[in-house]
C-alpha positions as CSV (number, residue, x, y, z in Angstrom):
1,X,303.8,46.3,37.4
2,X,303.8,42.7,38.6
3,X,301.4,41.9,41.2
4,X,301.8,39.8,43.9
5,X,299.5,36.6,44.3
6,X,299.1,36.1,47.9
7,X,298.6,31.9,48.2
8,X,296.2,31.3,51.1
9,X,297.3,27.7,51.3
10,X,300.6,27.5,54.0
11,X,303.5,25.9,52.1
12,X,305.6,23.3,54.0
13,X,309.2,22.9,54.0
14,X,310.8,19.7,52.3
15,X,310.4,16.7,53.6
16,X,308.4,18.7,56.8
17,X,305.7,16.6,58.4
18,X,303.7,20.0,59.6
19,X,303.0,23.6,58.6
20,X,301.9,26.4,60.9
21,X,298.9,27.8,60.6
22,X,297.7,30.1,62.9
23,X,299.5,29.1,66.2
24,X,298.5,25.7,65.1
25,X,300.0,22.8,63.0
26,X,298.1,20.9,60.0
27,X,299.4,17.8,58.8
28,X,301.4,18.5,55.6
29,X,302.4,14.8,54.5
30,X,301.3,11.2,54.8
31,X,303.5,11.3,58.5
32,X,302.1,13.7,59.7
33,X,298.7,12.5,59.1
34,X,299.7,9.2,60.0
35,X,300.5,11.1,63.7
36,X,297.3,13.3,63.6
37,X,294.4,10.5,63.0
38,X,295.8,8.6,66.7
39,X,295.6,12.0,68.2
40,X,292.1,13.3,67.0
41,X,290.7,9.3,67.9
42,X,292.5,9.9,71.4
43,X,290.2,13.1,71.6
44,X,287.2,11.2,70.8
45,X,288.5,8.3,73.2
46,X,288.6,10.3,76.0
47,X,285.6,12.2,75.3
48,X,283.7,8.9,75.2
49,X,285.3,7.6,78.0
50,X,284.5,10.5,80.2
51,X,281.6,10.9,79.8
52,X,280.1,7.6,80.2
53,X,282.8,6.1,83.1
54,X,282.3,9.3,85.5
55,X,278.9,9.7,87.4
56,X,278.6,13.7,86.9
57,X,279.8,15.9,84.7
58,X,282.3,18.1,86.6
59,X,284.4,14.9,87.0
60,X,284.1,14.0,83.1
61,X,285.4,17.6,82.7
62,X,288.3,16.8,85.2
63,X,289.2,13.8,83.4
64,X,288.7,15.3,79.6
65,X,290.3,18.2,80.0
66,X,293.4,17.4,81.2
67,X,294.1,14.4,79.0
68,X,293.2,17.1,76.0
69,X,296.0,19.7,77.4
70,X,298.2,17.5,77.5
71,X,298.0,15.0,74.3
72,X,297.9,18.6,72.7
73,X,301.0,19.5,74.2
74,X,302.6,16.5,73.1
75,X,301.4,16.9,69.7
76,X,302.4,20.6,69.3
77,X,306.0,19.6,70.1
78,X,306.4,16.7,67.8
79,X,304.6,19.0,65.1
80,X,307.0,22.3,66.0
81,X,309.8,19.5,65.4
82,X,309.1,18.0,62.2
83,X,307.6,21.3,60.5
């Protein structure tokens, strides 16, 4: 009886830039890492930024958060494209 080995590693189609995982994306090739480095060091951008341009912190929220929603939005569609 052959067993089957259950990979815990996601594979990714040809030439795909993503993989699912989870309801998420991870990179899966040189282009897609090339597109998720600019979108982690927008994170940390606009972390920075908020918190040291805005004089309390529910306005740094207001400003992080929805920058975050929405360079994750954008990111989740190119990703759900190219995987």
């Amino acid at each position: 009886m052959a067993q089957k080995s259950k990979s815990k590693r996601p594979k990714a189609k040809r030439g795909a830039w993503f993989v699912p995982v989870r309801g998420s994306y991870l990179p899966a090739s040189a282009a897609g890492w090339w597109t998720y480095v600019p979108f982690v060091a927008y994170l940390v951008f606009t972390l920075v930024a908020g918190l040291s341009q805005t004089s309390s912190l529910a306005t740094a929220v207001l400003f992080i958060v929805p920058n975050w929603v929405a360079a994750a939005a954008v990111l989740t569609y190119v990703a759900a494209r190219k995987s």
